[in-house]
Every structure is written in structure tokens, then in C-alpha cells.
C-alpha positions, 0 to 999 in steps of 0.5 A, spaced: 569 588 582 561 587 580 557 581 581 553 577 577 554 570 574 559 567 570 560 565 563 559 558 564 553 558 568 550 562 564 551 558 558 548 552 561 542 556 562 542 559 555 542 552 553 537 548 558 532 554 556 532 553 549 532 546 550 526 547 554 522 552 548 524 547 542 520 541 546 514 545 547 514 547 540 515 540 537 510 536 542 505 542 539 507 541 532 507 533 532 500 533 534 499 539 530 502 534 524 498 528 526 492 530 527 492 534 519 495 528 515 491 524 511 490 517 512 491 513 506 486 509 503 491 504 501 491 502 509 482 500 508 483 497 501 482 490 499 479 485 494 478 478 492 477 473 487 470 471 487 471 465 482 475 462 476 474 459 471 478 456 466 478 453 458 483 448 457 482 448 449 482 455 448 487 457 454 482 462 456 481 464 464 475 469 467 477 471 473 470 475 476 474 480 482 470 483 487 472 490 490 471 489 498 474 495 501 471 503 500 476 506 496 476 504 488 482 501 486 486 499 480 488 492 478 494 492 475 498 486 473 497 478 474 502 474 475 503 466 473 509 462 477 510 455 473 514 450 475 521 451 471 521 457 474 519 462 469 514 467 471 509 470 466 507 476 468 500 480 464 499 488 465 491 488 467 491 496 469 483 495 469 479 500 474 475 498 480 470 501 483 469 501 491 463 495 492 462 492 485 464 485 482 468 485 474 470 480 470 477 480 467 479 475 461 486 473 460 488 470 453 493 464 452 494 462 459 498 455 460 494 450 464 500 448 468 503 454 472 503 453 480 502 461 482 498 466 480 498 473 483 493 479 482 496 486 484 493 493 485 496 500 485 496 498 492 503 496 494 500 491 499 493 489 496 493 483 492 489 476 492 492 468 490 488 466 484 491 459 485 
């Protein structure tokens, strides 16, 4: 009868050395992922409402939105919150550059709204114009 190992004890060691091999190679690869991914510019971009003016006799209202991150965005959408519950919201889709300032005008704004949002194209870079 000849020696060796048995069945069992080979297939353990089979499964443990595979093991072993798909664990370096994954520790290599996430470090090799991580290091060549982009990181997002959403992650630094931000803006602020530097002033507000309104009209109350011709419902008009300048917003003056001043860019404060390093990566340019675009302004999509206020939104007003009135009292009754309505929401009113207005597409902007105006661009703006990384360090500059721009006036956006809004038309037939209602003086009595109690909420007011800026959105960009960034899903979590807004500003209150409350």
C-alpha cells in the first residue's frame, strides 16, 4: 500500500493555500484601486448667497452667488416653501466659474414664502436665501 496524505487533508490544504493567494491579491488590488480613482469635486465645491435684494412692487428678487470652492458649478434650481404648504420651485441651470461672483434674477417671486433653497448640480452643495 503507498503513502501519501489523505483526501481530506489535501483538500483543506488546497482550500487554505487558495485562500492565502486570493488575500494578497485583493490587499494589492484595493490599494491599486484607491490610489487611481478620482476623487470627486463635488467633495470640495461650494457656494454662498453674498446678498439679496427684493422688489416688493414688481416681485422681483437679485440673488448675487458667489462660487467659494475651486471647481466650477452649475446653479440649477430655487426652490420657495410658503406657508400653506406649496412649494414653488424655478429652474436656474446658470454656470458658475470656480472664485467668481454672478447675479441671478427671478421674476414674479411672492413676498410671503418662508423657505428658500439654491441647488447646484452638486447633490449635497446648496445655500438658504431665506
Amino acid at each position: 500500500m503507498g503513502k501519501g496524505i489523505s483526501p481530506l487533508v489535501a483538500t483543506v490544504l488546497l482550500i487554505a493555500v487558495t485562500m492565502t493567494i486570493a488575500g494578497v491579491l485583493a490587499y494589492w488590488a484595493s490599494g491599486f484601486v484607491a490610489s487611481s480613482l478620482p476623487t470627486s469635486s463635488c467633495a470640495v465645491a461650494r457656494f454662498t448667497i453674498q446678498s439679496k435684494s427684493y422688489d416688493i412692487l414688481d416681485q422681483k428678487m437679485v440673488l448675487f452667488i458667489q462660487n467659494n470652492g475651486p471647481v466650477d458649478l452649475v446653479i440649477t434650481n430655487i426652490t420657495f416653501g410658503y406657508a400653506d404648504g406649496t412649494i414653488d420651485t424655478r429652474n436656474i441651470s446658470e454656470r458658475l466659474p470656480s472664485a467668481s461672483l454672478k447675479s441671478v434674477v427671478l421674476e414674479n417671486v411672492t413676498s410671503n414664502y418662508i423657505l428658500c433653497s439654491i441647488y447646484s448640480d452638486c447633490p449635497n452643495v446648496y445655500a438658504s436665501c431665506a
